[in-house]
PDB file with one MODEL, atoms N, CA, C and O in Angstrom:
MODEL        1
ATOM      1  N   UNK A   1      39.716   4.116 -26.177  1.00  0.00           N
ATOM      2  CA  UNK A   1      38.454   4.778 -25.903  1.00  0.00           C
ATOM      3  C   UNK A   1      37.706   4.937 -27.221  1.00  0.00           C
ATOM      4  O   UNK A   1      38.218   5.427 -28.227  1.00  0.00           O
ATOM      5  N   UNK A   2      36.206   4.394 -27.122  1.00  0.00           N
ATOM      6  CA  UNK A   2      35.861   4.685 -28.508  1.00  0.00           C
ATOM      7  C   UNK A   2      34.848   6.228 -28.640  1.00  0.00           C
ATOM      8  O   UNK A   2      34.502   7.044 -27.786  1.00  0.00           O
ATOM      9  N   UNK A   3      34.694   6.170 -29.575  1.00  0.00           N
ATOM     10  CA  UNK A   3      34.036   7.256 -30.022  1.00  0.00           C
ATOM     11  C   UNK A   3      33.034   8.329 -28.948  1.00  0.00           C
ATOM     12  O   UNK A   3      33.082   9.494 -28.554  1.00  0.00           O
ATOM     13  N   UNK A   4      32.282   7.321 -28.807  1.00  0.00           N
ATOM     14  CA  UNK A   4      31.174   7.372 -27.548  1.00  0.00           C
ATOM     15  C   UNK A   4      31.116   7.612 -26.192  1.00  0.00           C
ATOM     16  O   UNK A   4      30.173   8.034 -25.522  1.00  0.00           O
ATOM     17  N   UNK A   5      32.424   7.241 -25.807  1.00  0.00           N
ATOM     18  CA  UNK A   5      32.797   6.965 -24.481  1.00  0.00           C
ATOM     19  C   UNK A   5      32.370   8.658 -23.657  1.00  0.00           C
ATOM     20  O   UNK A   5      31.755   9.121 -22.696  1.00  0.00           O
ATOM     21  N   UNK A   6      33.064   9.004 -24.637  1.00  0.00           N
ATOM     22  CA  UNK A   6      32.578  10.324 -24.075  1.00  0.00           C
ATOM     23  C   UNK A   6      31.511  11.351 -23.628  1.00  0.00           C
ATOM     24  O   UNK A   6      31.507  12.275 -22.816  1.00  0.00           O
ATOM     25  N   UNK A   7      30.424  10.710 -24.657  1.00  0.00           N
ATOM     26  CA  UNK A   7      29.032  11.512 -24.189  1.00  0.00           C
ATOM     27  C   UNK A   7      28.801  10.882 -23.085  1.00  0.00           C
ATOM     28  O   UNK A   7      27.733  11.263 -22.605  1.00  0.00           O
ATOM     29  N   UNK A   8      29.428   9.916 -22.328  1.00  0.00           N
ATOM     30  CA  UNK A   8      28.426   9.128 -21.272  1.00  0.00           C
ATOM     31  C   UNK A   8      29.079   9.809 -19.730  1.00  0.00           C
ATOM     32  O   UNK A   8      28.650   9.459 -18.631  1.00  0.00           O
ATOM     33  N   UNK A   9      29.904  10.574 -19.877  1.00  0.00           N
ATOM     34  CA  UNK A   9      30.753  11.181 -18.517  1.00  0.00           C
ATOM     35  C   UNK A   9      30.154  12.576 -18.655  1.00  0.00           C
ATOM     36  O   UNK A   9      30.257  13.197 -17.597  1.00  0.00           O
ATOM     37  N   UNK A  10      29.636  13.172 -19.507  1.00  0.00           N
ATOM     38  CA  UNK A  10      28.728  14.699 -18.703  1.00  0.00           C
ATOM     39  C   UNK A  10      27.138  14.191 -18.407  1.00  0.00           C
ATOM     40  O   UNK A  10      26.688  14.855 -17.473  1.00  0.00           O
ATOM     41  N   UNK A  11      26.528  13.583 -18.728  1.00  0.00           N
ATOM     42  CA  UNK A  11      25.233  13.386 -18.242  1.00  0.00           C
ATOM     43  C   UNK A  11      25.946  12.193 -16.799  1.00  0.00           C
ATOM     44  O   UNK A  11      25.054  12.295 -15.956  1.00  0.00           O
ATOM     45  N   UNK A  12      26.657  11.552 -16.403  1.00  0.00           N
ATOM     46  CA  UNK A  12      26.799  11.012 -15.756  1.00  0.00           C
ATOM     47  C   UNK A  12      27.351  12.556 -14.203  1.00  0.00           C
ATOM     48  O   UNK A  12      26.932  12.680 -13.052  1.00  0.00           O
ATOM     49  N   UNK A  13      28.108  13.165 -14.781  1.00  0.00           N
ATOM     50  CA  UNK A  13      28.913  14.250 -13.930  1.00  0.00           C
ATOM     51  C   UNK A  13      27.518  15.249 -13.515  1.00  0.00           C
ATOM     52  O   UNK A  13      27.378  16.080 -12.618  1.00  0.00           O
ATOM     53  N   UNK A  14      26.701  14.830 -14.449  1.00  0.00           N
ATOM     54  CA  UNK A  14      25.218  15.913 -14.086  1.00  0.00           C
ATOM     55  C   UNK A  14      24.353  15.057 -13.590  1.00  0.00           C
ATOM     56  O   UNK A  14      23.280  15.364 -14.110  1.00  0.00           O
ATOM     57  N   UNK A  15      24.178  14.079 -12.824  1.00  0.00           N
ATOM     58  CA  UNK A  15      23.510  13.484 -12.408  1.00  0.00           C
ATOM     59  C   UNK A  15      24.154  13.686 -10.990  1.00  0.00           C
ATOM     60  O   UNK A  15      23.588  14.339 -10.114  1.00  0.00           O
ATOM     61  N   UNK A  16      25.287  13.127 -10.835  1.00  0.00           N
ATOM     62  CA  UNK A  16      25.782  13.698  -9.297  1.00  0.00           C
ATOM     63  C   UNK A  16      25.600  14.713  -8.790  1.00  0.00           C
ATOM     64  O   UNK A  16      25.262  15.023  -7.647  1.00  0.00           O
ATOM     65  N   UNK A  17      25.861  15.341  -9.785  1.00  0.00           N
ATOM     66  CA  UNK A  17      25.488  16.905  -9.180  1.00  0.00           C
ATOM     67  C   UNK A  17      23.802  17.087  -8.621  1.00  0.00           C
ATOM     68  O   UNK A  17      23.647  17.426  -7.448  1.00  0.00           O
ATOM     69  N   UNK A  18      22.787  16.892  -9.347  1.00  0.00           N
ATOM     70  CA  UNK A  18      21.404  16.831  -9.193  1.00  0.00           C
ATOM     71  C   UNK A  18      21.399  16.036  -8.252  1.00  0.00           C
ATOM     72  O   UNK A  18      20.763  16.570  -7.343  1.00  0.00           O
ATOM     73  N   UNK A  19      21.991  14.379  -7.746  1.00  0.00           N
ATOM     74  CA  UNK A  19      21.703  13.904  -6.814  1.00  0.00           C
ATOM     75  C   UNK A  19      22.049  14.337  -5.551  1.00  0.00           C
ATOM     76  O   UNK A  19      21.379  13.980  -4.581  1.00  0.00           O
ATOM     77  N   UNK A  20      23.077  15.111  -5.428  1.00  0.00           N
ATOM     78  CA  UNK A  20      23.311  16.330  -4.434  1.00  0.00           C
ATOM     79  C   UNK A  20      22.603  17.278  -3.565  1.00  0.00           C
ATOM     80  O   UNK A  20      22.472  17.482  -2.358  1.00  0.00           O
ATOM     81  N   UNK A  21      22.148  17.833  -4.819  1.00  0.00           N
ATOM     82  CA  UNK A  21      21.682  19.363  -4.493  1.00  0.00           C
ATOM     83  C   UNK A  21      20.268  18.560  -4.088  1.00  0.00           C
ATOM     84  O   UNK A  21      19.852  18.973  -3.005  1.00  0.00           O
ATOM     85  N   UNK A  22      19.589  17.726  -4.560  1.00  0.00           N
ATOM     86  CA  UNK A  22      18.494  17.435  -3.500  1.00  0.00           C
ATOM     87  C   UNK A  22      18.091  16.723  -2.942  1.00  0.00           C
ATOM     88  O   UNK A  22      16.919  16.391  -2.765  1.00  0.00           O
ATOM     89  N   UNK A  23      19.495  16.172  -2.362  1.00  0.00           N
ATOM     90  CA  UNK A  23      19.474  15.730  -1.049  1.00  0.00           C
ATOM     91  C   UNK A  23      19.834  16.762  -0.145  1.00  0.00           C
ATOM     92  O   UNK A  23      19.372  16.753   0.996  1.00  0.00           O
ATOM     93  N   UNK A  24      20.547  17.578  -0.498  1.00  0.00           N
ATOM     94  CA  UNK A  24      20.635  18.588   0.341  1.00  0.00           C
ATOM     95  C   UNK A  24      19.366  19.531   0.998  1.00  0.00           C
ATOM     96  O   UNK A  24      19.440  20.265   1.984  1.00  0.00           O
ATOM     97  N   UNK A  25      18.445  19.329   0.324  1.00  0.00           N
ATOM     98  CA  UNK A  25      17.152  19.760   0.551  1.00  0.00           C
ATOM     99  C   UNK A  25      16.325  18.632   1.340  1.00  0.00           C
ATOM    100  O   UNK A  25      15.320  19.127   1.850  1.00  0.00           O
ATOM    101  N   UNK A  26      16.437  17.489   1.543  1.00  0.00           N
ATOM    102  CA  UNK A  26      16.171  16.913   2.641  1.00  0.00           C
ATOM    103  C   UNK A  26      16.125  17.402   3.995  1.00  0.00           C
ATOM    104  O   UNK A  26      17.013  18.170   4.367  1.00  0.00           O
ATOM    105  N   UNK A  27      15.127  17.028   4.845  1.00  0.00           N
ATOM    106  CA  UNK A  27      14.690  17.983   5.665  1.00  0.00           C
ATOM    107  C   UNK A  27      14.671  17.174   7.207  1.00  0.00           C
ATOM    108  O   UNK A  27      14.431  17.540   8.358  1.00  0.00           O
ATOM    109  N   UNK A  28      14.965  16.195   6.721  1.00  0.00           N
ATOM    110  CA  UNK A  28      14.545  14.926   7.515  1.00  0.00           C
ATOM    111  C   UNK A  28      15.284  13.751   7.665  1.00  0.00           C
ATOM    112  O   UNK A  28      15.282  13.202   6.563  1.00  0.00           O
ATOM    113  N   UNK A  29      16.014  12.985   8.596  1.00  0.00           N
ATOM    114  CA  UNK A  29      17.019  12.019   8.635  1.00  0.00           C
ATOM    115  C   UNK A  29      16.391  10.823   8.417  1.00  0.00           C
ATOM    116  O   UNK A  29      15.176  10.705   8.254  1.00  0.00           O
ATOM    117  N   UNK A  30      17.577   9.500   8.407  1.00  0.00           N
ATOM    118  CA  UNK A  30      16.927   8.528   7.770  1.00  0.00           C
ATOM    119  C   UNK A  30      16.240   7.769   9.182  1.00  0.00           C
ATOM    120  O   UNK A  30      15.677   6.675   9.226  1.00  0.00           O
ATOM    121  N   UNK A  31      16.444   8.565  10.104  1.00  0.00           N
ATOM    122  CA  UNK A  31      16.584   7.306  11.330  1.00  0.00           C
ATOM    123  C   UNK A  31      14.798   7.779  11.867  1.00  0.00           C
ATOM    124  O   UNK A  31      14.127   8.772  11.588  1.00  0.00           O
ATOM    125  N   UNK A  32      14.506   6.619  12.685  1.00  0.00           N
ATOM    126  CA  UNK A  32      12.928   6.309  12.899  1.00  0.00           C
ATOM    127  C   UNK A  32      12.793   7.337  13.499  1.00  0.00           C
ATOM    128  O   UNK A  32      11.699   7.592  12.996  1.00  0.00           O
ATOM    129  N   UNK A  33      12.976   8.217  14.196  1.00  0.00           N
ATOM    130  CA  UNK A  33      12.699   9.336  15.514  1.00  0.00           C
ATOM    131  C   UNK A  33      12.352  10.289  14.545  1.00  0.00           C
ATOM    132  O   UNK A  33      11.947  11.343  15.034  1.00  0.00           O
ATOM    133  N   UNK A  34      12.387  10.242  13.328  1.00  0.00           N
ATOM    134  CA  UNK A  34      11.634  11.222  12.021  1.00  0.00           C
ATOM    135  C   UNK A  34      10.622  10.838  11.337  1.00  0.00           C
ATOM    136  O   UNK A  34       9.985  11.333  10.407  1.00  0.00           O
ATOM    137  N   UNK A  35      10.564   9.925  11.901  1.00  0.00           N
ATOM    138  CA  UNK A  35       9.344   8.768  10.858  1.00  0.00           C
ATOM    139  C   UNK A  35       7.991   9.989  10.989  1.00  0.00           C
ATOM    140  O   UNK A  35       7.845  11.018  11.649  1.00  0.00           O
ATOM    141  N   UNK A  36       7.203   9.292  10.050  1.00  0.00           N
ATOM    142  CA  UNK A  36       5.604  10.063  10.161  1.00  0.00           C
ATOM    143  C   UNK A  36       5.229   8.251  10.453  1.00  0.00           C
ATOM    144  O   UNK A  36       5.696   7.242   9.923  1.00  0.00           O
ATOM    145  N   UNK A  37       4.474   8.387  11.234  1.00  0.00           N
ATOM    146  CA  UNK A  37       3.793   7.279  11.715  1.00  0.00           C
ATOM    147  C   UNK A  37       1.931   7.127  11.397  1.00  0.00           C
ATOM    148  O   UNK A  37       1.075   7.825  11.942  1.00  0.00           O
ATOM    149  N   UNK A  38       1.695   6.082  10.435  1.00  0.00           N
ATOM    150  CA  UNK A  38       0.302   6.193   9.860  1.00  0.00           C
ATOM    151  C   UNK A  38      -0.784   5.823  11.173  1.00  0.00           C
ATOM    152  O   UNK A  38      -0.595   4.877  11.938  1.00  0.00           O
ATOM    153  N   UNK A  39      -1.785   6.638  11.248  1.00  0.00           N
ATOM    154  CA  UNK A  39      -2.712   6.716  12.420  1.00  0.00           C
ATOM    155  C   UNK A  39      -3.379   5.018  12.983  1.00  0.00           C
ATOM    156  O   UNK A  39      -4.126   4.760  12.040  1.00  0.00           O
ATOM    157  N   UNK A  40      -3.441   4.320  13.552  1.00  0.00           N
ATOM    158  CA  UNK A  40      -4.128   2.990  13.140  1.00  0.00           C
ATOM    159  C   UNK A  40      -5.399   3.476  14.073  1.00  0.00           C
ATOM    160  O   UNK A  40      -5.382   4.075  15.148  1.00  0.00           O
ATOM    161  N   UNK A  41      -6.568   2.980  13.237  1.00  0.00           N
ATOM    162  CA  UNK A  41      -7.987   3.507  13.443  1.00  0.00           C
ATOM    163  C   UNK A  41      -7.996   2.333  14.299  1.00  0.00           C
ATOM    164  O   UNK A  41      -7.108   1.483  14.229  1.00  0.00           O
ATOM    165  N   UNK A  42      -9.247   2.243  15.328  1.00  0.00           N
ATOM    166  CA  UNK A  42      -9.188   1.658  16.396  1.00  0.00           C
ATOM    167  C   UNK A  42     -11.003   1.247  16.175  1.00  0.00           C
ATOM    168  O   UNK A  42     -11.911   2.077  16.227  1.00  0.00           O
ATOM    169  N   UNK A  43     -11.154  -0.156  15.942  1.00  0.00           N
ATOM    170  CA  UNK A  43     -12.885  -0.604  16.014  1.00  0.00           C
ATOM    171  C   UNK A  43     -13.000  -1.458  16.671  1.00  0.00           C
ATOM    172  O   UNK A  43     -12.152  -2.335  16.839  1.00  0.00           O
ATOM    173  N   UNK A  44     -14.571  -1.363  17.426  1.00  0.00           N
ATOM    174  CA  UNK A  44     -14.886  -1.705  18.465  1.00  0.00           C
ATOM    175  C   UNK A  44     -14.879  -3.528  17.813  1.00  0.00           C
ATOM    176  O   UNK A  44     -14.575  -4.024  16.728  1.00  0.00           O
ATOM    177  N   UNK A  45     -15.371  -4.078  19.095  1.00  0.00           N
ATOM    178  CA  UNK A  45     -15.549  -5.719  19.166  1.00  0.00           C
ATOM    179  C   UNK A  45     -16.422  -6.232  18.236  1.00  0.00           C
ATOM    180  O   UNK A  45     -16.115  -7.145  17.470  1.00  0.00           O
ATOM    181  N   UNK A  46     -18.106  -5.382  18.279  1.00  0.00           N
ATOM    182  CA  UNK A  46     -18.901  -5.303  17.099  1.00  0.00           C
ATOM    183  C   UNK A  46     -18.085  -5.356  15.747  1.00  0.00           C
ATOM    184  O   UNK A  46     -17.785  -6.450  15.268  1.00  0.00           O
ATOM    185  N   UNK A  47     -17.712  -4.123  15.108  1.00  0.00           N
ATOM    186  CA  UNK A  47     -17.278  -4.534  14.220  1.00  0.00           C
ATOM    187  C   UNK A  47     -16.301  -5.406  13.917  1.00  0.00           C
ATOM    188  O   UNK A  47     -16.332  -6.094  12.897  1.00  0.00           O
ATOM    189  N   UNK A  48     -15.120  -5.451  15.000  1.00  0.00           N
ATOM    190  CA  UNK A  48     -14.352  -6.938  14.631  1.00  0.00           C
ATOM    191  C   UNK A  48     -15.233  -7.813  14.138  1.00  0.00           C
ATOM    192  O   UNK A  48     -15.249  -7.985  12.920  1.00  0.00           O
ATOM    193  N   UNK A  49     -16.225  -8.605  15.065  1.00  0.00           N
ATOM    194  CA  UNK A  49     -16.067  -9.494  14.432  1.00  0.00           C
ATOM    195  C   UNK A  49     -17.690  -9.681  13.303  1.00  0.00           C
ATOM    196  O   UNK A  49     -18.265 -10.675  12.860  1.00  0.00           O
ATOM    197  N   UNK A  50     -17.916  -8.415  13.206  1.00  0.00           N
ATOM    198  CA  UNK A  50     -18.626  -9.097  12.118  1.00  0.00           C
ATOM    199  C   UNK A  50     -17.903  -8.892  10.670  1.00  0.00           C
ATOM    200  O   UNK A  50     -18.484  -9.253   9.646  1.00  0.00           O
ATOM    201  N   UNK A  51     -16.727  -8.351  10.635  1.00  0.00           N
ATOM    202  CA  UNK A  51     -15.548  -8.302   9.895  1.00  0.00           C
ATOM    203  C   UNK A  51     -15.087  -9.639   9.468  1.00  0.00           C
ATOM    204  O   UNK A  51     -14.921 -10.133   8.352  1.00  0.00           O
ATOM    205  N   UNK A  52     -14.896 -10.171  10.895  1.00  0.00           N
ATOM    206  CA  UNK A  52     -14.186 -11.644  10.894  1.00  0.00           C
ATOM    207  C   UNK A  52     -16.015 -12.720  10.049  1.00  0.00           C
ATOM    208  O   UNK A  52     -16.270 -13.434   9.079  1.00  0.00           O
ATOM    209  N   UNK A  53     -16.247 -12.534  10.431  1.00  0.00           N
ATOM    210  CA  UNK A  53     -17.584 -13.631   9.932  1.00  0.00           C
ATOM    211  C   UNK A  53     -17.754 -12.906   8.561  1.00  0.00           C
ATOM    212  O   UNK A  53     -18.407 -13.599   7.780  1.00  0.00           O
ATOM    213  N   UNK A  54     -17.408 -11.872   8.115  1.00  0.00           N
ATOM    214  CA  UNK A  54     -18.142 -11.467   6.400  1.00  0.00           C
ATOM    215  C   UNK A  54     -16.550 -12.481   5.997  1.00  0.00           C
ATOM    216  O   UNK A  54     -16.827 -13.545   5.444  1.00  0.00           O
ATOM    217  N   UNK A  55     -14.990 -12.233   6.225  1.00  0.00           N
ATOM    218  CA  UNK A  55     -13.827 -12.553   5.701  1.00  0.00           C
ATOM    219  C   UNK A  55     -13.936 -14.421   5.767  1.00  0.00           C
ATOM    220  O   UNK A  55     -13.347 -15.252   5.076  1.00  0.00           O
ATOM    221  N   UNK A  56     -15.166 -14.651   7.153  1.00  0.00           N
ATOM    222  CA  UNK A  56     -14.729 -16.145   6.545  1.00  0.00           C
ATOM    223  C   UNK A  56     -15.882 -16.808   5.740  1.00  0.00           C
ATOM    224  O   UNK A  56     -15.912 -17.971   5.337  1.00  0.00           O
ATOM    225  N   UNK A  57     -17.002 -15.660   5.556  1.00  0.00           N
ATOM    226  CA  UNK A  57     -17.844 -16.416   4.502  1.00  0.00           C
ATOM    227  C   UNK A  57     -17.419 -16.426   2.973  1.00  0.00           C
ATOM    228  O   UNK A  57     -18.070 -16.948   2.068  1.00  0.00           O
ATOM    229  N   UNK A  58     -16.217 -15.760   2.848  1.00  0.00           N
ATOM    230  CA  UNK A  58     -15.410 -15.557   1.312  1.00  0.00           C
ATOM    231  C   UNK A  58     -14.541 -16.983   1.154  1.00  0.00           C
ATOM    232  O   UNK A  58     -13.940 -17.648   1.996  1.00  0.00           O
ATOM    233  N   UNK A  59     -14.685 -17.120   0.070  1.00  0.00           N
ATOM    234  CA  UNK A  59     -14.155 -18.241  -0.324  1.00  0.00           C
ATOM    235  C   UNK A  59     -12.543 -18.273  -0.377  1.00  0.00           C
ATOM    236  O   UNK A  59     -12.026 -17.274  -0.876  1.00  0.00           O
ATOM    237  N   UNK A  60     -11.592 -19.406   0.123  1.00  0.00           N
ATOM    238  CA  UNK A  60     -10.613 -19.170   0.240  1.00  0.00           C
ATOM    239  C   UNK A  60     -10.033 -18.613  -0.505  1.00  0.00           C
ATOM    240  O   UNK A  60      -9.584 -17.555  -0.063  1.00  0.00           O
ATOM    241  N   UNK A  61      -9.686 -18.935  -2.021  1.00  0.00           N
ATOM    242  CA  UNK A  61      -8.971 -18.467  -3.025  1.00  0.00           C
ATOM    243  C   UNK A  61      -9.707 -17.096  -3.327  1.00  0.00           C
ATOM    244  O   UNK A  61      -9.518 -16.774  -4.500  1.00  0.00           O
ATOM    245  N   UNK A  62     -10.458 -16.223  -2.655  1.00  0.00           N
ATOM    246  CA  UNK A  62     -10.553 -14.862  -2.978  1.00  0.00           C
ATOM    247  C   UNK A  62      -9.461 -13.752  -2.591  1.00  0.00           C
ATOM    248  O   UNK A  62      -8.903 -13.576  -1.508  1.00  0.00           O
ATOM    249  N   UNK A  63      -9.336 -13.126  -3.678  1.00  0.00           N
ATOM    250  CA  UNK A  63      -7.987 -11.932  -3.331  1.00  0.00           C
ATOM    251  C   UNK A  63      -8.267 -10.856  -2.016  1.00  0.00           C
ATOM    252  O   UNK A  63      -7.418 -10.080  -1.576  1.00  0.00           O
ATOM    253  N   UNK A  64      -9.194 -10.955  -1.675  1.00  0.00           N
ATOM    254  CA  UNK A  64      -9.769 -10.293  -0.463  1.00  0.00           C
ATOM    255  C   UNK A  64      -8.810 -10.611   0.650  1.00  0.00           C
ATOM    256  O   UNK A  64      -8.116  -9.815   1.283  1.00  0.00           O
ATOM    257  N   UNK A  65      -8.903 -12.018   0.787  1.00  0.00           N
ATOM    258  CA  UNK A  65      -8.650 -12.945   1.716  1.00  0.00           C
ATOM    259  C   UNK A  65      -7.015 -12.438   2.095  1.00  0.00           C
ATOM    260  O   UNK A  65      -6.750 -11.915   3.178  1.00  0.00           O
ATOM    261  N   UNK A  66      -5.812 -12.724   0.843  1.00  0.00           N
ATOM    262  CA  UNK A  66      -4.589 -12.394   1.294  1.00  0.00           C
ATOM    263  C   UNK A  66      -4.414 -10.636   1.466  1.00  0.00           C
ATOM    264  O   UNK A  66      -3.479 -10.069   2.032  1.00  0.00           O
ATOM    265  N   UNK A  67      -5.766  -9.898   0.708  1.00  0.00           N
ATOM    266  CA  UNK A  67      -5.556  -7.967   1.055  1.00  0.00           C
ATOM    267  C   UNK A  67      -5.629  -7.810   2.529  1.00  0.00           C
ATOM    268  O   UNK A  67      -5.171  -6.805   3.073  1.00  0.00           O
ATOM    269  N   UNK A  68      -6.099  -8.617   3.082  1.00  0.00           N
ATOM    270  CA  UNK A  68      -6.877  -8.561   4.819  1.00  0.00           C
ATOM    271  C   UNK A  68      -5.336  -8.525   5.147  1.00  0.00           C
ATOM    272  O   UNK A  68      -4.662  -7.598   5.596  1.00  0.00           O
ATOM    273  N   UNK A  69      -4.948  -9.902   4.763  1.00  0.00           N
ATOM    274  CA  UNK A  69      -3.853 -10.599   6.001  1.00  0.00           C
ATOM    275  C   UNK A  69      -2.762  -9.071   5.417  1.00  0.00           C
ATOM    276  O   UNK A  69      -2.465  -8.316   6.343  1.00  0.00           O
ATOM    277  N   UNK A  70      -2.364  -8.773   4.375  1.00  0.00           N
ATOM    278  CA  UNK A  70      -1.458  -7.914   4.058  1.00  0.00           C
ATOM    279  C   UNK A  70      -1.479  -6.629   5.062  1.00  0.00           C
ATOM    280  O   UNK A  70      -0.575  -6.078   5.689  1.00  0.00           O
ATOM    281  N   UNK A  71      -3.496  -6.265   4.916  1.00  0.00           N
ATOM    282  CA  UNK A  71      -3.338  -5.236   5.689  1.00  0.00           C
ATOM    283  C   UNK A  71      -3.055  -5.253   7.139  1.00  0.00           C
ATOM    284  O   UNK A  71      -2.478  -4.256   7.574  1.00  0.00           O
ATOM    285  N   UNK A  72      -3.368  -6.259   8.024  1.00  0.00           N
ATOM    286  CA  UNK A  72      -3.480  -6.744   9.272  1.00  0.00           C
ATOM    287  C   UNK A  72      -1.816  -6.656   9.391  1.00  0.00           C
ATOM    288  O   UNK A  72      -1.528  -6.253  10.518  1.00  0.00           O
ATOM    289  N   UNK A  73      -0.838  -6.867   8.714  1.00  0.00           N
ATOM    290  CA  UNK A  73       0.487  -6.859   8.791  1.00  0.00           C
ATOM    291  C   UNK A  73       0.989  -5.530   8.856  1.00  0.00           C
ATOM    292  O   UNK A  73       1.981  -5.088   9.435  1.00  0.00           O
ATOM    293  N   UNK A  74      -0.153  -4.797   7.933  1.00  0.00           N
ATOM    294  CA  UNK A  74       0.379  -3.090   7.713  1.00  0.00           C
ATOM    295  C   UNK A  74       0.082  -2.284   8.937  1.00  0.00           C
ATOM    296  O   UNK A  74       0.755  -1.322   9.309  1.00  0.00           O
ATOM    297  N   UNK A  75      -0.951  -2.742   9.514  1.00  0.00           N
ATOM    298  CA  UNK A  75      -1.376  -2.187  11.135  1.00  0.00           C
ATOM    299  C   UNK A  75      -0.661  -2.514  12.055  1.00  0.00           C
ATOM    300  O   UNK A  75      -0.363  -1.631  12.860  1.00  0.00           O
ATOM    301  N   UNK A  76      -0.068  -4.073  12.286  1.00  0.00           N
ATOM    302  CA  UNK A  76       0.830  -3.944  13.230  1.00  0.00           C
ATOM    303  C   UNK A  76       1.998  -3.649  12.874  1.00  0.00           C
ATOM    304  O   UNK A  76       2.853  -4.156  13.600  1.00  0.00           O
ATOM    305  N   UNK A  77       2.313  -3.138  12.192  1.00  0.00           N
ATOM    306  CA  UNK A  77       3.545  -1.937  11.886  1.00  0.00           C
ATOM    307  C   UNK A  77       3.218  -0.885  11.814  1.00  0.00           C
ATOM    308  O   UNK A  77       4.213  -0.260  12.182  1.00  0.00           O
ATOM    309  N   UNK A  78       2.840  -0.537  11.697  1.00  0.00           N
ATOM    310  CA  UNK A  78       2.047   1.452  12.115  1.00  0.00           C
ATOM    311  C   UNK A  78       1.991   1.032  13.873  1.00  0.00           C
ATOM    312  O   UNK A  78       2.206   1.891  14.728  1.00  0.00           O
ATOM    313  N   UNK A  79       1.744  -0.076  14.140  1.00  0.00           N
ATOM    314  CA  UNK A  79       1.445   0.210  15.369  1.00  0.00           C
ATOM    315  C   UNK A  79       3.491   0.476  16.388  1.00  0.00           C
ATOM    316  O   UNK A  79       4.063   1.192  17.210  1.00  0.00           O
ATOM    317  N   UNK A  80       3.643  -0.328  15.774  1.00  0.00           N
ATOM    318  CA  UNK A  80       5.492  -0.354  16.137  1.00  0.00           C
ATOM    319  C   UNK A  80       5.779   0.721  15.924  1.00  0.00           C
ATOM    320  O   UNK A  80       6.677   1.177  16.632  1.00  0.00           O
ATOM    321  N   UNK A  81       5.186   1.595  14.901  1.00  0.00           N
ATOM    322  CA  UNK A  81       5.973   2.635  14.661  1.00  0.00           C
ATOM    323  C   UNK A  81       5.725   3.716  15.561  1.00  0.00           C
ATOM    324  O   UNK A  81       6.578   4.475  16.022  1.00  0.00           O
ATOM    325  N   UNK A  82       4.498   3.733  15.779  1.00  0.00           N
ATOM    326  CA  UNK A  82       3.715   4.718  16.805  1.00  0.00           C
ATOM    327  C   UNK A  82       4.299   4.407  18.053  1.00  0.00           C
ATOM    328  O   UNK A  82       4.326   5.318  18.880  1.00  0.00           O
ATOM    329  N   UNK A  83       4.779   3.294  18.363  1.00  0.00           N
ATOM    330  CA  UNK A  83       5.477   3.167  20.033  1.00  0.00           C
ATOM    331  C   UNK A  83       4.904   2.640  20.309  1.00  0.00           C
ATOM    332  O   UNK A  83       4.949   2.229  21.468  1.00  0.00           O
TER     333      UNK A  83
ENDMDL
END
């Protein structure tokens, strides 16, 4: 064992401990029936698609373009989550 070995087992023995105590303060399980489920806003046909006609007058390689599809992925999962 060298010299060192040793400072590394009380900050290690105090970390368990801290990872403990607040989890123990967790309030909430890991399983979905606890979830908070994000609201998905609901727009009419109008705005669809003049949504869809502004997204395809952008040029392909605009970062817009893959934020849409990302978000469109993030809604139908809020929507799964909501039931």
């Amino acid at each position: 064992m060298t010299f060192n070995a040793a400072c590394w087992r009380q900050p290690a023995t105090a970390l368990v401990i801290a990872t403990s105590l607040l989890s123990a303060c967790a309030t909430d399980g890991s399983d979905r029936g606890g979830a908070i489920c994000s609201p998905v806003v609901a727009y009419d046909q109008a705005a669809r698609d003049r949504a869809a006609a502004e997204l395809e007058a952008l040029p392909d390689d605009a970062v817009l373009v893959g934020m849409m599809a990302d978000y469109a992925v993030m809604r139908a999962q809020a929507r799964v989550c909501a039931g």
